[in-house]
N, C-alpha and C positions, 0 to 999 in steps of 0.2 A: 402453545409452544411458538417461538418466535425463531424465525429462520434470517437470516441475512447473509450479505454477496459482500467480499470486500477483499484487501487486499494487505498482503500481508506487509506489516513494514518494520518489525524485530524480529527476528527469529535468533534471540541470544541466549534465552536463559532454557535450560533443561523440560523437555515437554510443554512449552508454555510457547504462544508466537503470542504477538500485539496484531490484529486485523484491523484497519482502516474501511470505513465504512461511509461512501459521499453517497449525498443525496440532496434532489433541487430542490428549494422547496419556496413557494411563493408568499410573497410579502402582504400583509393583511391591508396594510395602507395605500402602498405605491402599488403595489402587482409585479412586480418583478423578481422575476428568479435569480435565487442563489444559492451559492453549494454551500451545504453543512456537511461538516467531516465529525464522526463520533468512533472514537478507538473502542477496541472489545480486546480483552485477555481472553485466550482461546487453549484448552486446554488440545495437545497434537493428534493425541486419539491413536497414534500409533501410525500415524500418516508421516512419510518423508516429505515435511513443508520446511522452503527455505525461503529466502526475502524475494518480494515482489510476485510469487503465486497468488492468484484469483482462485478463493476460496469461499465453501459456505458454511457458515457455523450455526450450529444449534443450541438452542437457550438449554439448559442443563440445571440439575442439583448444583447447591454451594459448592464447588472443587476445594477453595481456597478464599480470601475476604473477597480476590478481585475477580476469580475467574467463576464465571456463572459459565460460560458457552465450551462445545465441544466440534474440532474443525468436522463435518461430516463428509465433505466429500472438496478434491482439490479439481479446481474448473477447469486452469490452463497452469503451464509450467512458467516458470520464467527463465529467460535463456541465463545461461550463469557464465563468465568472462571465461571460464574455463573450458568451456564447449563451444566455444565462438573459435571461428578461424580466425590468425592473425592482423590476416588484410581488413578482416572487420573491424578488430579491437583497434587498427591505427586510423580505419577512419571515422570511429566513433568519437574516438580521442579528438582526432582532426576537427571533426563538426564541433566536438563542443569547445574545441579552444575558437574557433572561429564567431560560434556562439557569444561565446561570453568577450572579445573582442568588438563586437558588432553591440553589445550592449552599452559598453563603455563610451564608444564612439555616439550611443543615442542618448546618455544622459549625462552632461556636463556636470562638472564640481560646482556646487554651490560655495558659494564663497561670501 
């Protein structure tokens, strides 16, 4: 039985999330690490999982073609915009327009 930790990054379709699953893994040639990302269909189990919960899933019977795995247990919550107070949602907002300002200003237009 195969166990895995990942992270949920669909939670659109009826009982079903998509789980994101990183892990390092070292290069046979050079030796250096890098992250492989591998998605799993995750059948909800009856669990309240919504996007970006840290979850573990379990290898399972065939559900369906794509879902083999079943969420067992949800790790951490994810804060959802809705449960945030609003001085946070505007400086969240704030950091990533600054963010992505500050990105622009680091990479000039190729031309």
């Amino acid at each position: 039985m195969h166990i895995k930790h990942g992270i949920v990054t669909s939670a659109r379709m009826q009982n079903t999330v998509v789980v994101t699953e990183h892990r390092s893994v070292l290069h046979p040639m050079y030796a250096k690490r890098f992250r492989v990302s591998k998605k799993f269909m995750a059948d909800t189990n009856g669990h309240d999982v919504k996007l970006g919960d840290e979850v573990t899933i379990t290898e399972c019977r065939p559900i369906s073609k794509l879902k083999h795995f079943k969420v067992t247990e949800i790790l951490k919550k994810a804060v959802q915009v809705s449960e945030m107070k609003s001085e946070d949602v505007e400086k969240t907002i704030k950091r990533d327009h600054r963010d992505a300002q500050a990105e622009k200003k680091v990479s000039p237009d190729a031309k």
